[in-house]
N, C-alpha and C positions, 0 to 999 in steps of 0.2 A: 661198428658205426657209432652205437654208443658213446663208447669210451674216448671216440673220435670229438662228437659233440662237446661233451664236459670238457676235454683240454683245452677247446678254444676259446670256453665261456668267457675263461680271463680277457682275453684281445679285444672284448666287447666295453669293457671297464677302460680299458686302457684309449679306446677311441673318445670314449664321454668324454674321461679325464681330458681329452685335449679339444675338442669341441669345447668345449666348459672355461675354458683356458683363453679359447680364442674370443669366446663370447663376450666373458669379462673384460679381454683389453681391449676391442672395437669400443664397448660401452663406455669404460674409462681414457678411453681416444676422442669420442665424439661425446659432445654433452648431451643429455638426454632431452632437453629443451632448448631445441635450435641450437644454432652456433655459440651461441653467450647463455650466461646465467647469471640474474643479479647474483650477487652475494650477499650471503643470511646475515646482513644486518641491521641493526635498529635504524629505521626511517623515520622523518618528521613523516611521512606521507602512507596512510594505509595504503599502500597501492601493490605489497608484494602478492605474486601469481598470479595479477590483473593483467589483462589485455590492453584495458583501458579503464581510467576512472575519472572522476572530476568532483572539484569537493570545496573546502572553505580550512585556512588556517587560521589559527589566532593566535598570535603573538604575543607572550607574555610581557604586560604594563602596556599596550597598546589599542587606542579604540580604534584601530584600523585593520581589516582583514585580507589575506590574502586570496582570489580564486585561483586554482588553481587545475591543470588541464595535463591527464599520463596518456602516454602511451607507450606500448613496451610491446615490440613486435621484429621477427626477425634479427633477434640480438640485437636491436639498435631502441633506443628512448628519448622521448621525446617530450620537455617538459616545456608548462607555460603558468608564468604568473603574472598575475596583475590586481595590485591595489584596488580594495574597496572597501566603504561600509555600513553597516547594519542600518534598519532604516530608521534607528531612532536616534542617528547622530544627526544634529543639530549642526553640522559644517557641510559644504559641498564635501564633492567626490574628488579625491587627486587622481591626478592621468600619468599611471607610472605603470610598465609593462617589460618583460622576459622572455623570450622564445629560447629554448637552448636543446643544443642536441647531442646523446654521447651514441660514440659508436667504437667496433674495434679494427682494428687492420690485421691484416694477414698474421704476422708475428707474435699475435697479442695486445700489442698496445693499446692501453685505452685513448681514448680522444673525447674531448668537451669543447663543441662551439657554444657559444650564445650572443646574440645579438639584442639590440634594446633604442627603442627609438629615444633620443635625448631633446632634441630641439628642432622647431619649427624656424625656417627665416623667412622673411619677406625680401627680395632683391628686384632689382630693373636689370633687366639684361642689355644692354648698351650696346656691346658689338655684337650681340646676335648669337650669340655659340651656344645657346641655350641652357649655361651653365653658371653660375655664379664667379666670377675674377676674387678675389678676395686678398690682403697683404697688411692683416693689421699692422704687422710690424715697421710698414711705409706710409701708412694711413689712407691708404688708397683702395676702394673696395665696391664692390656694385650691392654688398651687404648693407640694406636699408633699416631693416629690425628683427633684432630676437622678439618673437612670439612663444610666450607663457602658457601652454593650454594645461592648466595645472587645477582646474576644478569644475564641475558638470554638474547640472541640475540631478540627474540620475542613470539610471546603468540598466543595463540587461547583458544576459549571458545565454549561450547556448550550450550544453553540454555537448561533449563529444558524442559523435555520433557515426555507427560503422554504416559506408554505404559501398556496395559492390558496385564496379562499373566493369564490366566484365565479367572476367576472372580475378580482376585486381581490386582488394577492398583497399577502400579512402577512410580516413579518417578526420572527420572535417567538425570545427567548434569555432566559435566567434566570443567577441565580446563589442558591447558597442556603449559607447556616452551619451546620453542626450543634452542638449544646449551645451552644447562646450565654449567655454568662456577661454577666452583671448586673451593677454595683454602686450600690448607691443611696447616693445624701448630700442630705444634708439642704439643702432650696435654700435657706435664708436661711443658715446655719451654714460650710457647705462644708467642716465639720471630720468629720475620719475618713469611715468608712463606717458606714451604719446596719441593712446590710442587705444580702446577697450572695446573688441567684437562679439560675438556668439556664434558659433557654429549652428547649422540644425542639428547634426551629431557625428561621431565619430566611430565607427565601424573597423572592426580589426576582425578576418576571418582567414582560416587556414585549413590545408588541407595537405594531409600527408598520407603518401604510400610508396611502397616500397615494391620494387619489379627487381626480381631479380637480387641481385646484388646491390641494385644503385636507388637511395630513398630520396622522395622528391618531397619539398615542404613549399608550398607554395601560400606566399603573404598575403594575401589580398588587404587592401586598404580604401576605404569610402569614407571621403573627407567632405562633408555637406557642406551645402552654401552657407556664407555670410547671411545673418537674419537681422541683426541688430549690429550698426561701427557708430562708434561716438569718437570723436576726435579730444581730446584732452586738452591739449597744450595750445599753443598759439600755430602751431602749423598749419599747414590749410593741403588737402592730398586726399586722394581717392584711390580706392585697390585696384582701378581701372588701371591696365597697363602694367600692372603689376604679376611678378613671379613667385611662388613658392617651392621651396625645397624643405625636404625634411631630411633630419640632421641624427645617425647611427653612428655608435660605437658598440666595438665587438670586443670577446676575450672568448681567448682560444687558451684551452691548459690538457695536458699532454707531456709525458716523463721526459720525451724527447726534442729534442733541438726543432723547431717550426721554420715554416719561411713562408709570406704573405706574396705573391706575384698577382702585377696589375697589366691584363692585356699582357701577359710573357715578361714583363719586365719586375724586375725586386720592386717591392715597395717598402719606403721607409717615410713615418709621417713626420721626418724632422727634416726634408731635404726637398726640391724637387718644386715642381710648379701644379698647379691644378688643371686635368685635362677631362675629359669624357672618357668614360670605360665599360667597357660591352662586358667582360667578365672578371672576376677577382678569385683566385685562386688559393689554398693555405694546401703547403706539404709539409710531411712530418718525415724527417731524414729522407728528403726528397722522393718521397712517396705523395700521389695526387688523393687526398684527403677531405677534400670539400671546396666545390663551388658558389658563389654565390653569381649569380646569373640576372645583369639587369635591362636595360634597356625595352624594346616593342614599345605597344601601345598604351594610352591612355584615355579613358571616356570624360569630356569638358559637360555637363549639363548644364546649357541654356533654359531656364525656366522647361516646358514642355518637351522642348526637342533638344535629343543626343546626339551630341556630335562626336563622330569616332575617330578620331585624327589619325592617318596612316605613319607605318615610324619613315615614310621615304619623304614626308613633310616636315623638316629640321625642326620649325617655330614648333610643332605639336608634339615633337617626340618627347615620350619619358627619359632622360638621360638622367646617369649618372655618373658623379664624379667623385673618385678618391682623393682623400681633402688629408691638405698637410697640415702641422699645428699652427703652423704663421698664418691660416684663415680663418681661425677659432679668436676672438677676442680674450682677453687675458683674464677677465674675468667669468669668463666662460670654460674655459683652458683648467683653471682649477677646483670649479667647482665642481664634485661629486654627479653621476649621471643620475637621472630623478630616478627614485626610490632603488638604487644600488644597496644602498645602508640599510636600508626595511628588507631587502630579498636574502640579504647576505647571510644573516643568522638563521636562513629558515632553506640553505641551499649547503648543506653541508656535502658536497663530493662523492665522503668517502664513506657516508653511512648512504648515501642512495645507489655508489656503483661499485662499492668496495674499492680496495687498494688504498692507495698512498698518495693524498693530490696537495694541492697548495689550498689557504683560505682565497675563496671565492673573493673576487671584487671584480669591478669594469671601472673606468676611467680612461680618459682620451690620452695621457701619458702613455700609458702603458696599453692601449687597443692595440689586440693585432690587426684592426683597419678599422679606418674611420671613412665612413663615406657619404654624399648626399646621394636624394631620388630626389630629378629636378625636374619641375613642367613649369617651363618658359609662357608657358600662357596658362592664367588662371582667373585672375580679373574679379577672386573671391566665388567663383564659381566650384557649383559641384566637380570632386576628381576620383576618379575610381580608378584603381592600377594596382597589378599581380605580376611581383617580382619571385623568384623563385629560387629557392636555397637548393643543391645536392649534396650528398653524401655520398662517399664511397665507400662501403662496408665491406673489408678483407681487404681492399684494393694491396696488390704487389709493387706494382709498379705502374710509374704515370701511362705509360700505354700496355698495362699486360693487357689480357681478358681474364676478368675475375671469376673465380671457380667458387664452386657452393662449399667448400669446404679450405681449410687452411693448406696450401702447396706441402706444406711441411709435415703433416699430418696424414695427408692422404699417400704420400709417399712411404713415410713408416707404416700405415695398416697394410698396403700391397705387398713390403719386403715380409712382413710378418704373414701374410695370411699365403704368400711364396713359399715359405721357409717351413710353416706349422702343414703345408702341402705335399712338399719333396717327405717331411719324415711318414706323413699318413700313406704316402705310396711305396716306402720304403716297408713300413710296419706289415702294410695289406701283403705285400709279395712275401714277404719273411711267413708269416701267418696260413699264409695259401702254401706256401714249401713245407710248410710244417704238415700241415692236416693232410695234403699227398701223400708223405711221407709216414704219417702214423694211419692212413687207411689200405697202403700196400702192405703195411706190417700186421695188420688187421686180418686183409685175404691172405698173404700168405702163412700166419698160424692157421687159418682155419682150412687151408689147403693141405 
């Protein structure tokens, strides 16, 4: 029996050795932190192995600073900036802001949305569609004034902050302006100003989590009442009756060929007319990639009392509309989205997500969607309203079900841990025939 023991000892080496074998390539199959892992490289942003962080950039030769807002959860990240500064600058505050999100798809690909509010308008809704008509290029337009909100008495910030609702932790930060100063011109003219207001302040809050597969970024927005309008010019007008829309440009960048669908139809912002649109779609080699999700409700505050306008009352609803370049004024059309140029040096790609990407910029030329959020009634009134961006992380395809793990991958560890299977029950039977066989030769020497 002895001599039986020590022959086999070997077989016990030979099991490790492949146990050890399988271990290693499951581990170099799945990443050890989540589905993605930045890549180790130099960031403007201390933010590597953070959950979440929030912090202050400064820009070399500039007395203007960045805040800035991470999140890195479930392979996907979530960045935000927004201009500010120190409080011994002697100018207002500029109102320029970032939200961007990268994630990856099944195959690997990397993906970078960001979106950026650029302009406020003032419009009369004339036939009712609760939407802006606009055609600079016929001169005909329910667009009354671009509105400048480009400098604020002062700021506040909330840091990110992890809060469970559930099972599912949120991760929710704001940033807000106080007095936000106005300046309206006139959108066909573009000469002087016609008109100079205050906000009580402006409120940007968000809130991101991720279920599953599918991450929800939800905008919130609280545009305070008019406190202070002084009329400039010889016009004579009141905000009474009056509509607001605010005015986004996006950029999507991604190795592969994209395509933006509005309501199921392509969209192209050099073609086409301005309609209302419940959702806006971007796929990367026809793979469903990211939603942006608008329309429901919006809160109008009347001094004391809220009124919650339901979306099945047209005049109240939040609409919006994907907007082609013929209702952007020409002057508007080329000019730079505010503070694009200030984000741009300080959003390098490919030291925040590795790989290989293009130099970062946005502009209405080249957005892969340009769209308004319109409330047909505002009347310079309080407006609160939560539009809400999705992700789809691994997604395969526009209707798979998306799996925790890449299809491609999980396939190859099953052929592999099939295959390192069949030889371990080959090896054990080989093994057992053997030590049979050298313990009947055992008893019968000693017989």
């Amino acid at each position: 029996m002895g001599t039986a023991i020590i022959k086999t000892t070997p077989n016990f080496y030979v099991f490790a050795l492949i146990a050890a074998l399988l271990t290693s390539l499951c581990l170099s199959v799945f990443p050890q932190n989540g589905v993605f892992s930045l890549a180790d490289a130099s960031s403007p942003l201390p933010v590597e192995g953070l959950e979440f962080a929030d912090g202050s950039i400064a820009p070399e030769y500039s007395p203007l600073l960045i805040w800035y807002n991470w999140i890195d959860v479930s392979g996907t990240q979530v960045i935000y900036y927004s201009i500010y500064t120190p409080p011994n600058y002697s100018y207002p505050v500029p109102i320029a802001n970032l939200v961007g999100q990268h994630f990856l798809l099944a195959d690997g690909t990397q993906v970078f949305i960001a979106s950026a509010l650029s302009e406020l308008e003032v419009y009369r809704d004339l036939n009712g569609d609760g939407i802006p008509q606009a055609d600079f290029t016929s001169g005909q337009s329910e667009i009354l004034y671009y509105m400048y909100t480009n400098m604020s008495d002062s700021f506040s910030m909330t840091p990110v902050q992890k809060v469970m609702q559930g099972s599912i932790p949120h991760y929710q930060w704001s940033f807000t302006y106080e007095n936000v100063h106005g300046y309206l011109q006139n959108a066909t003219a573009r000469l002087g100003v016609a008109a100079s207001l205050i906000f009580s302040h402006l409120r940007l809050r968000y809130d991101f989590s991720v279920n599953g597969n599918v991450s929800n970024l939800k905008t919130s927005f609280d545009i305070g009442k008019v406190t202070s309008f002084d009329i400039l010019d010889s016009s004579q007008f009141t905000l009474e009756g009056l509509s607001l829309a605010l005015l986004y440009a996006t950029a999507t960048y991604t190795s592969k060929p994209y395509s933006t669908y509005v309501d199921g139809e392509e969209y192209n912002s050099t073609a086409g007319e301005e309609s209302s649109v419940d959702i806006a779609q971007i796929q990367v080699s026809g793979v469903q990639a990211y939603d942006f999700v608008f329309g429901g409700n919006y809160t109008l505050n009347r001094g004391e009392n809220n009124e919650t306008h339901q979306a099945n009352i047209e005049t109240y609803e939040a609409k919006a509309e994907a907007v082609t370049l013929s209702s952007l004024s020409i002057t508007i059309r080329i000019n730079p989205i505010k503070g694009m140029g200030f984000f741009r040096d300080q959003l390098n790609l490919a030291d925040l997500f590795g790989g290989s990407w293009q130099d970062f910029n946005m502009d209405y030329e080249s957005s892969s969607l340009i769209y308004r959020i319109c409330f047909s009634a505002w009347d310079g009134l309080q407006i609160q309203h939560d539009p809400v961006y999705i992700g789809y992380l691994l997604n395969t395809s526009e209707n798979s079900q998306i799996s925790e793990f890449p299809t491609i991958l999980v396939v190859s560890v099953l052929t592999v841990v099939l295959a390192v299977s069949l030889i371990l029950l080959v090896v054990v039977r080989r093994c057992r025939r053997l030590a049979n066989q050298q313990w009947l030769s055992t008893f019968d020497h000693c017989q």
